[in-house]
C-alpha positions as CSV (number, residue, x, y, z in Angstrom):
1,X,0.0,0.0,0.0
2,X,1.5,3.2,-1.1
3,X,1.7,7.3,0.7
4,X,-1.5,9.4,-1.0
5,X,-0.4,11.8,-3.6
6,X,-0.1,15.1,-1.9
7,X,-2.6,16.3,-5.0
8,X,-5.5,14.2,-3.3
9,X,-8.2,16.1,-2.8
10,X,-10.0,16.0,0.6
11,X,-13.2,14.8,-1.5
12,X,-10.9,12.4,-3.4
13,X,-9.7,11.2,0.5
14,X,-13.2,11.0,2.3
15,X,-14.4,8.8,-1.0
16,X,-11.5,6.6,-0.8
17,X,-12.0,5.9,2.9
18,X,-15.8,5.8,2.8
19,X,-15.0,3.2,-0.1
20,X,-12.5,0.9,2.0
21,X,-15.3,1.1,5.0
22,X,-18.1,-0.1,3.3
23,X,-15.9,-2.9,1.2
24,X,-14.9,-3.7,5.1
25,X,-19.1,-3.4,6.4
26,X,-19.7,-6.3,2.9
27,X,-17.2,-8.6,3.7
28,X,-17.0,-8.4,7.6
29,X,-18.8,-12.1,8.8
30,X,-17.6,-14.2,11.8
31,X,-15.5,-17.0,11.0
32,X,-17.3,-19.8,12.6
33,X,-20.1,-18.9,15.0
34,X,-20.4,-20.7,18.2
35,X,-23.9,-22.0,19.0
36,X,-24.8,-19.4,21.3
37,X,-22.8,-16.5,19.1
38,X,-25.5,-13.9,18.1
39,X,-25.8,-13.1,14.6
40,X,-23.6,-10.2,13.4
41,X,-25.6,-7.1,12.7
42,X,-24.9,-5.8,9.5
43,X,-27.4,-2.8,9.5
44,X,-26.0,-1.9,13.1
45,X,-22.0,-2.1,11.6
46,X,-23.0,-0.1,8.7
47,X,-24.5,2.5,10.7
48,X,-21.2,2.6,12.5
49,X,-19.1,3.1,10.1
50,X,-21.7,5.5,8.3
51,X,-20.9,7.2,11.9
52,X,-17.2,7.3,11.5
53,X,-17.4,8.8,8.1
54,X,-19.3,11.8,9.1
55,X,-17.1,12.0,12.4
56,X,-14.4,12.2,9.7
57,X,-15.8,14.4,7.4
58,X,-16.5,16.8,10.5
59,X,-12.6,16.8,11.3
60,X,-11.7,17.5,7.9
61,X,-13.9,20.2,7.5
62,X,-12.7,22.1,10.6
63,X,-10.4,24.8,9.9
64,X,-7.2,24.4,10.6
65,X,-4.4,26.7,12.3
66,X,-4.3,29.0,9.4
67,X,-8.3,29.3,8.9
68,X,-8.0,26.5,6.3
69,X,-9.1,23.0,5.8
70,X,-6.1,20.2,6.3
């Protein structure tokens, strides 16, 4: 896995994460379930993550020291 290009966009950054969340929300199952394991909830994960995205949207969009977005 390589460093971002510095000519990322923040839009370009968000998408890419959002992306590798929700391939992570698809493919995330428990390996064997024991017989009393509870089912994973997908809908609950996905809100999760949906959660963390817009907690890092929020931080990107803060302005940083200079009165600019990071």
């Amino acid at each position: 896995m390589g460093i971002m290009p510095e000519s990322e966009s923040e839009d370009e950054i968000l998408e890419r994460i959002e992306i590798a969340l929700r391939k992570i929300a698809a493919l995330a199952k428990p390996a064997k379930p024991a017989a009393q394991a509870e089912p994973l909830d997908r809908e609950a994960l996905a809100h999760s993550l949906d959660a963390v995205i817009e907690h890092l949207r929020a931080g990107l969009e803060e302005p940083g020291p200079t009165g600019h977005t990071e």
